[in-house]
N, C-alpha and C positions, 0 to 999 in steps of 0.2 A: 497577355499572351497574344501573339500574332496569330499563332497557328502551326502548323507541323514543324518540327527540328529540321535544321540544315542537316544535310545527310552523309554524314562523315565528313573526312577532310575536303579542302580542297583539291581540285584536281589538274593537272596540266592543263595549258589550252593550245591545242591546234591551232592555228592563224589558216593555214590551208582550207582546212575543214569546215571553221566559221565561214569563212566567207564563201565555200562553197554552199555552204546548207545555206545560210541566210538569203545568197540571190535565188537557192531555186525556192526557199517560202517567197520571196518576194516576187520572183515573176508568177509563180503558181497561182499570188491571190493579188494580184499586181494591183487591179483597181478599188479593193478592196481597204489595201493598207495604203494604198494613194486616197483615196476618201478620207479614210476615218484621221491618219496624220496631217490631212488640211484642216479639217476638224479642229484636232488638236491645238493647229498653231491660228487657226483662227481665234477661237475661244483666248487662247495666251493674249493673243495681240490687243483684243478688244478689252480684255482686262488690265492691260498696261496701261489705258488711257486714263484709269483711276489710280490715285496714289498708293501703292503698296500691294494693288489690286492682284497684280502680279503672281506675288510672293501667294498668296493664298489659293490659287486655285492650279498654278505650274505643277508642281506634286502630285496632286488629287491624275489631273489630266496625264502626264507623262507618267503615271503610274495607269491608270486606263488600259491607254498605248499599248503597254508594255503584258500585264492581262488580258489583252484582244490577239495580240500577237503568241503569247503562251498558248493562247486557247487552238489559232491555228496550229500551233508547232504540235499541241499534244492529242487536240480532236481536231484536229481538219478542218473545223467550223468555228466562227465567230460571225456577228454581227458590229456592226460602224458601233450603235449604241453599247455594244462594249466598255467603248472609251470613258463613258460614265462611272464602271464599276468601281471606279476608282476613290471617287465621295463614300464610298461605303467602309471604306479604310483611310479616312477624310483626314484625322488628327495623327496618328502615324505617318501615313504619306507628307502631312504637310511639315509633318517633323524631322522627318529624312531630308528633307530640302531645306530644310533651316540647317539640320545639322553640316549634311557636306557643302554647303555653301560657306557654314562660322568656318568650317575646319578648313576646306580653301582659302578662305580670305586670312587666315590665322598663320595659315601657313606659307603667307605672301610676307608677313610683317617684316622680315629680317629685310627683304629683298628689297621692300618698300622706304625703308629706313637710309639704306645704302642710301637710293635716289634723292633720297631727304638731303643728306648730306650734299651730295653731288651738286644739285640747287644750291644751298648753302654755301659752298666751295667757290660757285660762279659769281655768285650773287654780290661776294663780301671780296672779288678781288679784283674791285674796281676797274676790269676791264682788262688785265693786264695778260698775255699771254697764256706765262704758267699757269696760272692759278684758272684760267680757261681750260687749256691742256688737261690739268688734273682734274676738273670737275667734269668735263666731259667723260674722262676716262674709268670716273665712278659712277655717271649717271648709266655708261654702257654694262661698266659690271652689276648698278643694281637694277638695270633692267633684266640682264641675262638671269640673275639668281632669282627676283620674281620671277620669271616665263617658268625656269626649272623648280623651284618649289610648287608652284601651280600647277604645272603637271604632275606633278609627284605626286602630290597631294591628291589630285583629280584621278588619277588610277588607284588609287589605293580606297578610294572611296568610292569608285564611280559603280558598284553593284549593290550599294543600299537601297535606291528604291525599285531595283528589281527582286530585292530579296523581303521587302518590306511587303512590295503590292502582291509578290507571288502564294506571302503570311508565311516565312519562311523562321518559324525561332520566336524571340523577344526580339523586340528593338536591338536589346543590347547583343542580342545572338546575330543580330541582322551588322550590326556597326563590328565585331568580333571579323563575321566571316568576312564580310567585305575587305579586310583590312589585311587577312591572314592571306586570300584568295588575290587580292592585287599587288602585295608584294609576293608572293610565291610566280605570279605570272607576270610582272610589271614589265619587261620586257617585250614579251607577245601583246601585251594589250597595247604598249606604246606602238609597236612596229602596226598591229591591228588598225590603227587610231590615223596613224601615217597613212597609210594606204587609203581609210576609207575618205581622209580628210583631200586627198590628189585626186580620187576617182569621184570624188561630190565637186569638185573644183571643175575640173575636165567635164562630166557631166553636163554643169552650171554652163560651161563657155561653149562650150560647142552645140548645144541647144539653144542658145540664145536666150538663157537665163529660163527655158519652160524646165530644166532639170529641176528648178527649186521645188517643184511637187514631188519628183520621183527619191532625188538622193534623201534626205531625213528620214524616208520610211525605209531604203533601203540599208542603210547603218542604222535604224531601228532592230531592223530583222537580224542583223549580224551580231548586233550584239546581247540580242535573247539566245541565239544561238552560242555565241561564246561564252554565257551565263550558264546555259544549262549542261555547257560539258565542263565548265568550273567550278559547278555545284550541282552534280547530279540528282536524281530523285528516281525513285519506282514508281511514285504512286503521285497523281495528283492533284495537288494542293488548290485544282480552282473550281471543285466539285459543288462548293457552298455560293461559287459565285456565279 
């Protein structure tokens, strides 16, 4: 068991609303969640440099994140060493990221396949126009259907390890809601997702690349924010931690 039941269904998501709430948690505790998400992605990077190193600690840490930022949203208060709390829910967290990563990449296959062919298509026609023409013309279509399964995929999965680190259900109550909650909103998350990825973009370029501290933590915020009004709760869930 995780911990408390997801609490009822899911719910519509505001896109207006997230992103209003989530920049004023963020300017509210601006150096606070610029700290602890350097943190975070310091800790990731340094663990890249070992084989698989990665995979094992990404979870644990952006599950942290995600309970330090709760913790603002619901008491007002957090500490950077928050970001910790996340090893304490070490082998779930780290299974939530196993999982929507298999289910992402599983859900690239068809798309991946195309391209396969398309390669194939080029490769075996000796050079000759057509058969250039057509494989080009598949390697764009199985590029496009990977980009669109992967996003699909990636919303529909993308609130497991906030439901996981928040001890929202069982796992499988965590993989259920996620699933029921990103198709019910897949729309709003995608339009959500656009916006934040233009405003982290713009950010990036017109600070001269010092936005890379700020944007990550601020689509952090926004999307705790659009978590908790897609899976409401009364009571909560981070009293043990």
């Amino acid at each position: 068991i995780i911990g408390s039941n997801t609490s009822g269904e899911a719910q519509p998501l505001d896109v207006h609303k997230a992103l209003g709430d989530g920049w004023a948690l963020f300017r509210e505790h601006l150096w606070l969640l610029v700290g602890a998400a350097a943190l975070v992605l310091v800790i990731i990077v340094a663990a890249s440099m070992i084989p698989t190193g990665q995979l094992f600690v990404q979870g644990p840490m952006m599950g942290g994140l995600i309970i330090l930022i709760l913790k603002l949203s619901r008491q007002g208060q957090a500490e950077v060493g928050d970001v910790f709390l996340g090893f304490q829910n070490y082998l779930l967290l780290l299974s939530a990221t196993i999982v929507q990563g298999a289910i992402v990449f599983a859900s690239m296959m068809p798309g991946l396949i195309v391209l396969i062919i398309g390669a194939v298509v080029i490769g075996s026609g000796d050079g000759e126009p057509d058969s250039n023409t057509l494989g080009i013309a598949v390697l764009i279509a199985g590029g496009l259907l990977t980009l669109i399964l992967a996003v699909t995929a990636s919303i529909l999965m993308f609130f497991i390890v906030h439901l996981v680190a928040d001890k929202r259900g069982t796992f499988g109550d965590a993989l259920s809601a996620t699933y029921k909650g990103g198709k019910m909103n897949f729309w709003s998350i995608l339009g959500m997702g656009i916006i934040l990825g233009l405003a982290s973009c713009l950010i990036i370029l017109l600070s001269f690349g010092i936005g890379l501290f700020f944007a990550p933590p601020l689509a952090a915020a926004v999307g705790v924010k659009a978590y908790e009004q897609i899976f409401p709760t009364h009571s909560t869930t981070l009293e043990s931690q």
